[in-house]
ROPABA-744943 format. One record per residue (C-alpha): x, y, z; residue in three letters. Coordinates in steps of 0.5 Angstrom, whole numbers, plus 500, padded with zeros to 3 digits. Example, Ala and Ser with C-alpha at 12.3 -4.5 7.8 and 13.67 -1.06 7.14 Angstrom:
% ROPABA-744943
(site (525, 491, 516), Ala);
(site (527, 498, 514), Ser);
This chain:
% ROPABA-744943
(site (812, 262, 317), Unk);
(site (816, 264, 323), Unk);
(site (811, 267, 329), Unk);
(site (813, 274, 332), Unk);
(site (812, 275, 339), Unk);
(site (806, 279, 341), Unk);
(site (807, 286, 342), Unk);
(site (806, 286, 349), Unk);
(site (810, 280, 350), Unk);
(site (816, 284, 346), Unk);
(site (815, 289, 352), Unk);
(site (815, 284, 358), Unk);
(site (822, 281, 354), Unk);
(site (826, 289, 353), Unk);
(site (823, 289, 361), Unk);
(site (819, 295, 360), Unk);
(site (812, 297, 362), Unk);
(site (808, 300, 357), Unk);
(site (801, 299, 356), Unk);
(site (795, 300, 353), Unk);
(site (794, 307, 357), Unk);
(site (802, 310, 354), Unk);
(site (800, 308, 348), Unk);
(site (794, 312, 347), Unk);
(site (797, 317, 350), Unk);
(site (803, 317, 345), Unk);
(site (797, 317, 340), Unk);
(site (793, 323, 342), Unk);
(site (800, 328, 342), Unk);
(site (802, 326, 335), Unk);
(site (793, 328, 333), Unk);
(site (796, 334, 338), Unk);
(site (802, 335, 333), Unk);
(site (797, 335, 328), Unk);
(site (791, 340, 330), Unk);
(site (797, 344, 332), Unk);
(site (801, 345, 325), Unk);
(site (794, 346, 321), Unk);
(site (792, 352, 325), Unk);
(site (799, 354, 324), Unk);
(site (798, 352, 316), Unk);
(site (793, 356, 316), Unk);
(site (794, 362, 320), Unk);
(site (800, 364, 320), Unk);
(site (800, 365, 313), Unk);
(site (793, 370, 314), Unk);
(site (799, 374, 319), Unk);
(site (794, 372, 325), Unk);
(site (796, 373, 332), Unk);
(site (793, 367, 334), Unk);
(site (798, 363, 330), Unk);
(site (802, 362, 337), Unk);
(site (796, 358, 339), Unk);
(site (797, 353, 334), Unk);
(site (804, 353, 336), Unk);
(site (803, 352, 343), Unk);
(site (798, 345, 341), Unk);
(site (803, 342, 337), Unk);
(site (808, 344, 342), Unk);
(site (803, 340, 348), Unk);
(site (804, 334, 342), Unk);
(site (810, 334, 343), Unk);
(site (810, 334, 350), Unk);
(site (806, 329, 350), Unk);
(site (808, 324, 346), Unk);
(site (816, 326, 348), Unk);
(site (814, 323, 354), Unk);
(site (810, 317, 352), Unk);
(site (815, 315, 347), Unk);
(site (816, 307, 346), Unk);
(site (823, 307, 344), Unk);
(site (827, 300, 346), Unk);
(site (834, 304, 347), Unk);
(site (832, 308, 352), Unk);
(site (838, 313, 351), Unk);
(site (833, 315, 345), Unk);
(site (828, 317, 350), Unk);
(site (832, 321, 354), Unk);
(site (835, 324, 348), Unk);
(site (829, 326, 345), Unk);
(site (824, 327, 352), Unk);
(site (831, 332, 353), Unk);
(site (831, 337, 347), Unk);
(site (823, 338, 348), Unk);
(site (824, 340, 356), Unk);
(site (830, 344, 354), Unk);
(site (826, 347, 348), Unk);
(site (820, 349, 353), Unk);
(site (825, 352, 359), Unk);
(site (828, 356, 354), Unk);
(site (822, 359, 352), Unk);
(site (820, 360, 359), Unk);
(site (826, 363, 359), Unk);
(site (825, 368, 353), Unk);
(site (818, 371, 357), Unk);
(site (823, 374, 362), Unk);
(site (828, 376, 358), Unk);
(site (830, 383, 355), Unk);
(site (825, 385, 350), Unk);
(site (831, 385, 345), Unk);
(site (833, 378, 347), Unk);
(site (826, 375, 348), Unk);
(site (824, 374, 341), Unk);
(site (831, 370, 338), Unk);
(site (830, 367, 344), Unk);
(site (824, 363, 345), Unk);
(site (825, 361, 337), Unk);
(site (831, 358, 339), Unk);
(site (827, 354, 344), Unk);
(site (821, 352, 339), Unk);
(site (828, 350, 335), Unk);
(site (830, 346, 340), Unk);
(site (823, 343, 341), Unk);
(site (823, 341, 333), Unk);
(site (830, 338, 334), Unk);
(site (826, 333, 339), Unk);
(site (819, 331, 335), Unk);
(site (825, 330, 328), Unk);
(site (827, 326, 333), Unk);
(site (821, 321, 335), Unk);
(site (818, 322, 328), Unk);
(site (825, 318, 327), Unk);
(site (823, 314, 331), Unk);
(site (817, 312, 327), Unk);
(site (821, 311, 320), Unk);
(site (826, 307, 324), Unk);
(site (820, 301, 327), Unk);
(site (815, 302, 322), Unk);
(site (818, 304, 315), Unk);
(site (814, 310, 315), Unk);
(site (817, 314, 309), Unk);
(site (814, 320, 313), Unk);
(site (818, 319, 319), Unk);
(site (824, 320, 314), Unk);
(site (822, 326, 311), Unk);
(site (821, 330, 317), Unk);
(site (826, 327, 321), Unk);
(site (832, 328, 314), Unk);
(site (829, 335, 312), Unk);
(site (821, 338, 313), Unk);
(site (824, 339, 321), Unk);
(site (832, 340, 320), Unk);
(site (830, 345, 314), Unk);
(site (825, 349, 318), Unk);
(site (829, 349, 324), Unk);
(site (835, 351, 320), Unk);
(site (831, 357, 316), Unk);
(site (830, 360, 321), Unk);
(site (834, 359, 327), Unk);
(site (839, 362, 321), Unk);
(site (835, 369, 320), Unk);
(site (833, 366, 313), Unk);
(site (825, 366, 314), Unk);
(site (820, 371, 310), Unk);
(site (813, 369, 311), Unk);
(site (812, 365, 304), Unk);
(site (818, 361, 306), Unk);
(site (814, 359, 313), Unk);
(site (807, 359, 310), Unk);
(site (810, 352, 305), Unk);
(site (814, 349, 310), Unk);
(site (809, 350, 316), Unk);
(site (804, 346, 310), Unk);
(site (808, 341, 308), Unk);
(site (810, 339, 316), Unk);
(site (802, 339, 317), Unk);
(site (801, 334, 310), Unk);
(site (807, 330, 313), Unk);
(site (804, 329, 320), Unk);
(site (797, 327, 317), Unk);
(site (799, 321, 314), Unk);
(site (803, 320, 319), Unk);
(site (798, 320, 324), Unk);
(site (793, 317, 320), Unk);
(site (799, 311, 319), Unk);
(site (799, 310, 326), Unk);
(site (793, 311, 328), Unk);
(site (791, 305, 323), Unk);
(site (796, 301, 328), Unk);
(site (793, 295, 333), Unk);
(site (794, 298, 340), Unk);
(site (802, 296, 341), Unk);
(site (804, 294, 335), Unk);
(site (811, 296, 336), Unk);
(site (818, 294, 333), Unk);
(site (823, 289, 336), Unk);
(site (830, 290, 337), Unk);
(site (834, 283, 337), Unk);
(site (839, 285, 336), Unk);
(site (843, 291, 335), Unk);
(site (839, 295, 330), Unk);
(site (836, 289, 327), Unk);
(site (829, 292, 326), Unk);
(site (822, 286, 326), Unk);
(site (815, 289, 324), Unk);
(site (810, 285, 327), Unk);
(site (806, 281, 321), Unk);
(site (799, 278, 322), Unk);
């Protein structure tokens, strides 16, 4: 039976520095994520004002996690980190718009943030084999974005999208979670994609 190298050892081949700290950090912004859809599964289909605070701690998740994201292709990081800081200016942006811009502007922004947490929960599916990565990279993230971004959102529509994100992103988090610390895919080669096996 073949041996893997260590997840650390595959940090020190790729010359990363990633430890025990980035990646509990990378974990506590998916359990961000998490809280932050629940509260919006559960308020916004109440009509709550309190909603946006659910979407402002699943956008801190993002953040967190964009931001300590273990990607062997670098250019992944950057791609990803860039849609979440590029969604967060423009929301920044759309407080101190016009009032009649300001809205469609600061969904704009929490579309673009979306874009970037389909894309690290791609990467999740690409490592690990993790059916919910896909589907919130391939459709729960891509559909919301594009419902709503196309004025096609009524409060139903949003109310099963917003449970569906959250039911995907808790089994995701509980999958990663269940990880060793560190346990990370290796690239040898191109896209050739190894789990650590114990």
């Amino acid at each position: 039976m073949p041996t893997y190298p260590t997840p650390q050892e595959q940090i020190a081949m790729a010359g990363l520095t990633y430890g025990r700290r980035h990646d509990i950090s990378y974990r506590v912004g998916i359990v961000m994520q998490v809280f932050g859809s629940a509260l919006l599964a559960v308020l916004y289909p109440l009509d709550s004002p309190f909603y946006t605070v659910g979407i402002m701690v699943f956008e801190a998740g993002v953040l967190l996690s964009a931001f300590y994201l273990l990607a062997w292709m670098s250019w992944v990081k950057k791609v990803v980190l860039a849609f979440v800081l590029a969604g967060i200016a423009l929301q920044v942006f759309g407080l101190y718009a016009p009032e009649e811009h300001a809205g469609p502007i600061i969904l704009g922004g929490i579309c673009i943030m979306c874009v970037g947490a389909a894309g690290m929960a791609g990467t999740e599916a690409y490592c690990f084999r993790y059916r919910e990565g896909w589907l919130l990279m391939l459709f729960g993230f891509p559909i919301m974005v594009l419902a709503n971004l196309l004025g096609k959102e009524n409060r139903i529509f949003n109310s099963i999208g917003f449970s569906a994100l959250f039911l995907l992103l808790l089994s995701l988090a509980g999958r990663k979670l269940k990880e060793p610390l560190l346990l990370s895919c290796s690239l040898t080669d191109c896209g050739t994609s190894l789990r650590q096996r114990s």
